[in-house]
LOKOL-101038 format. One record per residue (C-alpha): x, y, z. Coordinates in Angstrom, 2 decimals. Layout:
N
<node east="X" north="Y" up="Z"/>
...
end
This chain:
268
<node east="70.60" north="92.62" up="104.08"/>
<node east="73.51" north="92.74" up="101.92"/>
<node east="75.22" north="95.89" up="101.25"/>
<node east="76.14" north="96.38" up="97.80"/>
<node east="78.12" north="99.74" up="96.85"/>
<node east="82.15" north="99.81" up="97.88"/>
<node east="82.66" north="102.59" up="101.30"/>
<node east="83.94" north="105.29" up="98.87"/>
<node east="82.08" north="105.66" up="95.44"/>
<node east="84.92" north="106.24" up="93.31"/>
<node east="87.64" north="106.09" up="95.28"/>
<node east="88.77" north="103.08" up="93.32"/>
<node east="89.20" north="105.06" up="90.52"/>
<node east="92.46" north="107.27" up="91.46"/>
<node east="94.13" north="103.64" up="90.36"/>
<node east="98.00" north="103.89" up="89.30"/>
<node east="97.32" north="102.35" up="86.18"/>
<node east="94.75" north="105.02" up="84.99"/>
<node east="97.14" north="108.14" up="86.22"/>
<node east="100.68" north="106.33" up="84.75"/>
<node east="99.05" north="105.82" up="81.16"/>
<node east="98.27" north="108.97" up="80.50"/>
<node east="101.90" north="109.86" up="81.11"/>
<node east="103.24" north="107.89" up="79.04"/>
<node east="106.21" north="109.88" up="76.71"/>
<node east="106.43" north="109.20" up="72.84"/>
<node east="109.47" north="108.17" up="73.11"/>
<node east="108.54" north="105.40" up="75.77"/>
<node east="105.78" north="103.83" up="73.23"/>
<node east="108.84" north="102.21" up="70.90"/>
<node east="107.70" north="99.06" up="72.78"/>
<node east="103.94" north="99.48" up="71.30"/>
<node east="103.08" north="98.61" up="67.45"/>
<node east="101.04" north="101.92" up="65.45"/>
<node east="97.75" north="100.34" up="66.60"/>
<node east="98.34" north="100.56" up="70.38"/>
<node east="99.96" north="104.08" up="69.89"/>
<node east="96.67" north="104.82" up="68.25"/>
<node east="94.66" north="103.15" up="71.20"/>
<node east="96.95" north="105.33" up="73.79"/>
<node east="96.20" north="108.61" up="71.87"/>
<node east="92.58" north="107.61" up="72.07"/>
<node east="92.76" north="106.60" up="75.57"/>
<node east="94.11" north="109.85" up="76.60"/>
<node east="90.87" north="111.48" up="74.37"/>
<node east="88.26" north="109.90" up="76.39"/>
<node east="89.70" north="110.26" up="79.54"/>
<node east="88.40" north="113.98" up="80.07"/>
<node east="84.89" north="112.70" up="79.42"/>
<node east="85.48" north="109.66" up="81.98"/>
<node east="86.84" north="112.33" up="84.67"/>
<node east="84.04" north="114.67" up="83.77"/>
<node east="81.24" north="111.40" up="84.27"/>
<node east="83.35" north="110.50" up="87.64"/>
<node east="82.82" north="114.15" up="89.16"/>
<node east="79.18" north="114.45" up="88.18"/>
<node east="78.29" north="110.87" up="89.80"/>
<node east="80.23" north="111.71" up="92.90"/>
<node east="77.94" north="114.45" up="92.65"/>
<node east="74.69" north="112.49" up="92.46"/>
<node east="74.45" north="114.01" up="88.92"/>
<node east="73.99" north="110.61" up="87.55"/>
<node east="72.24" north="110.96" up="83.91"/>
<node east="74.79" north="113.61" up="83.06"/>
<node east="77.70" north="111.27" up="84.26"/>
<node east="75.90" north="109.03" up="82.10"/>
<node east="76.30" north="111.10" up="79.35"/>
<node east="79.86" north="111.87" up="79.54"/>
<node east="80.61" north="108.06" up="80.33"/>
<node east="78.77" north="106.98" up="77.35"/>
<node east="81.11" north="109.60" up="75.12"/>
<node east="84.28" north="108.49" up="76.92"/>
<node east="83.09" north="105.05" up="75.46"/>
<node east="82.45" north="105.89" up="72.06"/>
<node east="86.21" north="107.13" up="71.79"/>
<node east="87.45" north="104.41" up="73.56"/>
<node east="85.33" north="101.17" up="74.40"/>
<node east="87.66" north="99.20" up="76.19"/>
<node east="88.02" north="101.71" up="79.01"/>
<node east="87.16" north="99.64" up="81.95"/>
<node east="87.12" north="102.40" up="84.67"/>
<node east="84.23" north="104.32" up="82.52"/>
<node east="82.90" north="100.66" up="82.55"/>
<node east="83.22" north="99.75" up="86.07"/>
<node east="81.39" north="103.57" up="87.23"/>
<node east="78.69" north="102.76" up="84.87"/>
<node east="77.90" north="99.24" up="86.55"/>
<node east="78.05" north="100.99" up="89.73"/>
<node east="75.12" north="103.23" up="88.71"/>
<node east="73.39" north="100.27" up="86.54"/>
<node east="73.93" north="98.18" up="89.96"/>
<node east="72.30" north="100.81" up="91.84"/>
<node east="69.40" north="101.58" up="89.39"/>
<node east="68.62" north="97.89" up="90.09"/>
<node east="69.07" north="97.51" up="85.75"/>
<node east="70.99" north="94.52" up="86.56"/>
<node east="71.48" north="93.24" up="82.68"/>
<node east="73.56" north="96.54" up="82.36"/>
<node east="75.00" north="96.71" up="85.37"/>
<node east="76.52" north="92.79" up="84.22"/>
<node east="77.26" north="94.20" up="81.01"/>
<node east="79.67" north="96.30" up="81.94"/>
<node east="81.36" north="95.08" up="84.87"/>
<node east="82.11" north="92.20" up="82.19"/>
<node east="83.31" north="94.76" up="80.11"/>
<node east="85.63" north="96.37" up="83.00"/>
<node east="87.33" north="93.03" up="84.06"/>
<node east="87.52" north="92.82" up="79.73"/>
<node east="89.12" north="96.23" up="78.87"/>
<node east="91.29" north="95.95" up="82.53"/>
<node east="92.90" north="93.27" up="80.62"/>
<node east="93.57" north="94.39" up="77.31"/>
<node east="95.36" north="97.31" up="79.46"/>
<node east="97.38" north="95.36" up="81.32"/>
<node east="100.44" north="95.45" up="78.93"/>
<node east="100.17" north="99.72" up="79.28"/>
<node east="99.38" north="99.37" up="82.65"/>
<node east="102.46" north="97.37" up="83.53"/>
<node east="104.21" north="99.50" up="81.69"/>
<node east="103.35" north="102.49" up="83.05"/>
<node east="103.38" north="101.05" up="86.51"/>
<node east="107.35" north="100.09" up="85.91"/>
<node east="108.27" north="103.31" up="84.57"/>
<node east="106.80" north="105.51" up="87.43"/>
<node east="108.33" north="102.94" up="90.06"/>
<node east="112.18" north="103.51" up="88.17"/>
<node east="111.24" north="107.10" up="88.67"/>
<node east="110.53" north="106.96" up="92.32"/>
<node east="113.98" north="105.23" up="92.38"/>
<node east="115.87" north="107.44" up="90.36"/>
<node east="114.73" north="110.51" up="92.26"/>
<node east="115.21" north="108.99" up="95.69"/>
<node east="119.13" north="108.03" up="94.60"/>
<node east="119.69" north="112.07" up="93.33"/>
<node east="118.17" north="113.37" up="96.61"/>
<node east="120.46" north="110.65" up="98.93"/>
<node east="123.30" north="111.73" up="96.50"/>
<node east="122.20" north="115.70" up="97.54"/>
<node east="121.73" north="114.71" up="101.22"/>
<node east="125.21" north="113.26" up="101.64"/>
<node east="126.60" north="116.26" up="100.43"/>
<node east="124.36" north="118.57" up="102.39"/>
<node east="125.75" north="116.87" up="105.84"/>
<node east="129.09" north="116.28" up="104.67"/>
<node east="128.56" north="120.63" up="104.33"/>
<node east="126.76" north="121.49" up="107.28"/>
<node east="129.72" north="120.96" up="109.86"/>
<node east="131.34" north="123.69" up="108.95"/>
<node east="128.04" north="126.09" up="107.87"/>
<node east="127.20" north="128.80" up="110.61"/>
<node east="124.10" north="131.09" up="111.29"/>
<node east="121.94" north="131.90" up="108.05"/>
<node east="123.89" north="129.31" up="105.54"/>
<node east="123.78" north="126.40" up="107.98"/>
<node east="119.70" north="127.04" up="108.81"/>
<node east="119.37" north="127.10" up="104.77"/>
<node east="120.92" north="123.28" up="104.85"/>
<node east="118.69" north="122.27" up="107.30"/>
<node east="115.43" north="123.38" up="106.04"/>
<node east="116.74" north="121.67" up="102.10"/>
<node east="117.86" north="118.65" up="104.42"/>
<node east="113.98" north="119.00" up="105.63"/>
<node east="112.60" north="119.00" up="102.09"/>
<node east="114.87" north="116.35" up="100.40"/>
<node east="114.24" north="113.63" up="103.53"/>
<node east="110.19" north="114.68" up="103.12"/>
<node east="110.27" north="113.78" up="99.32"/>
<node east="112.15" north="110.34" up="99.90"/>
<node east="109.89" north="109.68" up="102.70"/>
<node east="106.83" north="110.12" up="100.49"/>
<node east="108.71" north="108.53" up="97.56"/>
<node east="109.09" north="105.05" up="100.03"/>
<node east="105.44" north="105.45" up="100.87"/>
<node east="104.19" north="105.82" up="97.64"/>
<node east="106.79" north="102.58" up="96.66"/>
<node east="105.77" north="100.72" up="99.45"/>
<node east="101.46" north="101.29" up="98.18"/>
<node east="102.28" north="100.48" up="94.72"/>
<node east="104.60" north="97.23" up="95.21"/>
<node east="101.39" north="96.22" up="97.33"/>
<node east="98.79" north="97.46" up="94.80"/>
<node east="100.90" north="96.05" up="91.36"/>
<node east="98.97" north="96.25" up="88.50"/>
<node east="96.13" north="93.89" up="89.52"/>
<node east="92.87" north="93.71" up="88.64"/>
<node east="91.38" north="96.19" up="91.03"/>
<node east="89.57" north="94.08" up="94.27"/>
<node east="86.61" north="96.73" up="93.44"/>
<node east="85.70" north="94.93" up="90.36"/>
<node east="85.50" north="91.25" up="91.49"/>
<node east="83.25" north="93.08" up="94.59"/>
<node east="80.45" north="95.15" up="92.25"/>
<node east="80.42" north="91.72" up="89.85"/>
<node east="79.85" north="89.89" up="93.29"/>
<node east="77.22" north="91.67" up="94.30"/>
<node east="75.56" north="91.20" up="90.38"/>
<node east="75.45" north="87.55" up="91.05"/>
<node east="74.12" north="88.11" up="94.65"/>
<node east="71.10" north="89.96" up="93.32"/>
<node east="70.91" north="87.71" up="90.51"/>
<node east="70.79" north="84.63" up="93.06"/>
<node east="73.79" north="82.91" up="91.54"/>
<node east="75.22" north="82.08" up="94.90"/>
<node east="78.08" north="80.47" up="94.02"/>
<node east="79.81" north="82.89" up="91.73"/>
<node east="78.84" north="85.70" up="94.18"/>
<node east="81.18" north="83.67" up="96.87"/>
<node east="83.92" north="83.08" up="93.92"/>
<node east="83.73" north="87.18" up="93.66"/>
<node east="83.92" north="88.09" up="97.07"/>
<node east="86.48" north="85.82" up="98.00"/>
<node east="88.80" north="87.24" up="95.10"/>
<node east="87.92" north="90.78" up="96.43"/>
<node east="88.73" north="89.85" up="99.99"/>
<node east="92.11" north="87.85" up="98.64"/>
<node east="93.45" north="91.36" up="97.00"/>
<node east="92.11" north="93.48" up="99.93"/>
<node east="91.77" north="91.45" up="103.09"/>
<node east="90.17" north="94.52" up="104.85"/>
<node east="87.04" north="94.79" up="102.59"/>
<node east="84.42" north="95.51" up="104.74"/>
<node east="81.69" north="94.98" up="102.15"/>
<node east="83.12" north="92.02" up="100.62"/>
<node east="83.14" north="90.02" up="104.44"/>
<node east="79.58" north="91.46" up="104.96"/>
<node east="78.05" north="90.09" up="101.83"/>
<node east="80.02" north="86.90" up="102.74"/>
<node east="78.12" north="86.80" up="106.14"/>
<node east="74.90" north="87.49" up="104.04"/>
<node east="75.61" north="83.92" up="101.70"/>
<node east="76.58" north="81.98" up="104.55"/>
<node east="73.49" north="83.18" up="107.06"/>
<node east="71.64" north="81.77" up="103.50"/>
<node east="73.35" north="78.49" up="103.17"/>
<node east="72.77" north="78.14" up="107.37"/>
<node east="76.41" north="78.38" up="107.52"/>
<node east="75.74" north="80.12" up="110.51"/>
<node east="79.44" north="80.06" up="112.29"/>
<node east="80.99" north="80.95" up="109.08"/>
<node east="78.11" north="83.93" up="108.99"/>
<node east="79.45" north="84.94" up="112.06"/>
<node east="82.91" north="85.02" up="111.60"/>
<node east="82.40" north="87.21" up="108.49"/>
<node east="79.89" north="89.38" up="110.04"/>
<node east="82.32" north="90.05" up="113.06"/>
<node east="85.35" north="90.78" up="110.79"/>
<node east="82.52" north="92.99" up="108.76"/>
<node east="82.40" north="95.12" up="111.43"/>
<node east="85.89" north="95.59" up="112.54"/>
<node east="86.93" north="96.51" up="109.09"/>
<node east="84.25" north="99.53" up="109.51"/>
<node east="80.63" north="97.87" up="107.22"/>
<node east="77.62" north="99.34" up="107.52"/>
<node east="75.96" north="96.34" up="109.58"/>
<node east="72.03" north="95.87" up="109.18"/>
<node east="70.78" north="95.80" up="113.09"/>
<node east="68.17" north="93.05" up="111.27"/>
<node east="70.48" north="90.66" up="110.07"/>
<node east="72.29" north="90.89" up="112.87"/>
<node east="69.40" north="90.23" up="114.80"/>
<node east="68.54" north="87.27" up="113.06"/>
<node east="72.12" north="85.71" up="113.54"/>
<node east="71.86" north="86.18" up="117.00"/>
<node east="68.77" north="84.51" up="117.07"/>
<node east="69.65" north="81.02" up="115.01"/>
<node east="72.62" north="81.25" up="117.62"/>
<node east="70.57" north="81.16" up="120.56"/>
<node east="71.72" north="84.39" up="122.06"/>
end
């Protein structure tokens, strides 16, 4: 009854954190001592072997992303997006001592990033800024100019006018995403350790795992259906029902048995 992989694969996995680090300028790392400028260097390294291993399983080519996941690791063991792909296909394989392994090893190496990874994040949000204060700057000046453009000159303003309000529009959407996202602990990774637990019958820190996913992405289909799952278990059977419903308005693949079996301790 319980569903256990997230919607989208790897969709997870396009995180700011992971894109921002590798960015990163030399002259930027004066805030990191020799050994973290060593551990960036490196992190950059494996990351070609971690995008290789994330194309090949989104390919259902699963023991050659294996392969290249396992070399991303041997450059750089505390990547914990190489970690958190591998528990996904550990989870999957039903290896469930692996699969724990390393989503313990994700939440592990997500936090020995999180200095970089609020770094990065702040850097890339100043840049936003700065580029949406030069193209307001360019945009005054534009309008201020256009009044007294005619024919070819004044359709030229209009279609840079076009451009420059485009860019700020997707520089307050992309804002807006990552003042949501921050540089969190992805919901993904509470959700695959969840669903660890489940299959490993320890109730209780399966509910402490969902709940986290659902508190740092409310509109987790998969966490509120494995929710439903627990509570159906514990004969919580309102509770079951209020997760099960919100399951299925956040878009969950539903199993018609379980919620046959709902409807059934309900009396319907």
């Amino acid at each position: 009854m319980i569903r256990f992989s997230p919607k989208s694969k790897t969709a997870l996995l396009t995180l700011v954190g992971l894109a921002l680090l590798l960015t990163i300028p030399a002259f930027a790392q004066k805030d990191f001592n020799m050994e973290e400028k060593q551990m960036i260097r490196d992190y950059k390294r494996s990351n070609s072997y971690f995008l290789d291993g994330e194309k090949l399983y989104a390919k259902k080519k699963v023991d050659k992303a294996l392969t290249a996941l396992e070399k991303c690791l041997e450059i750089f063991p505390e990547h914990d997006k190489a970690h958190f792909v591998l528990a996904d296909i550990y989870l999957k394989k039903r290896d469930l001592p692996k699969a724990e392994q390393h989503i313990l090893a994700a939440k592990h190496g997500f936090e020995k990033l999180q200095k970089w990874y609020s770094f990065s994040f702040q850097q890339y949000l100043d840049s936003l800024r700065e580029q949406k204060a030069t193209n307001d700057q360019q945009i005054a000046g534009l309008e201020a100019s256009k009044g007294s453009a005619s024919g070819l000159q004044k359709s030229r303003i209009e279609a840079r006018l076009a451009r420059l309000k485009s860019q700020n529009h997707e520089a307050d959407t992309k804002l807006s995403e990552f003042m949501r996202s921050g540089t969190k602990m992805p919901a993904e990774y509470n959700y695959i350790h969840g669903n660890v637990y489940f299959l490993t019958r320890r109730f209780q820190e399966a509910f402490r795992e969902y709940t986290e996913t659902l508190e740092k992405n409310p509109k987790h289909g998969g966490a509120c259906y494995n929710l439903a799952n627990l509570y159906f278990i514990h004969k919580r059977y309102d509770k079951s029902r209020e997760y099960l419903d919100l399951a299925v308005k956040y878009g969950a693949q539903i199993n018609p048995k379980f919620q046959t079996a709902l409807e059934k301790v309900e009396g319907k």
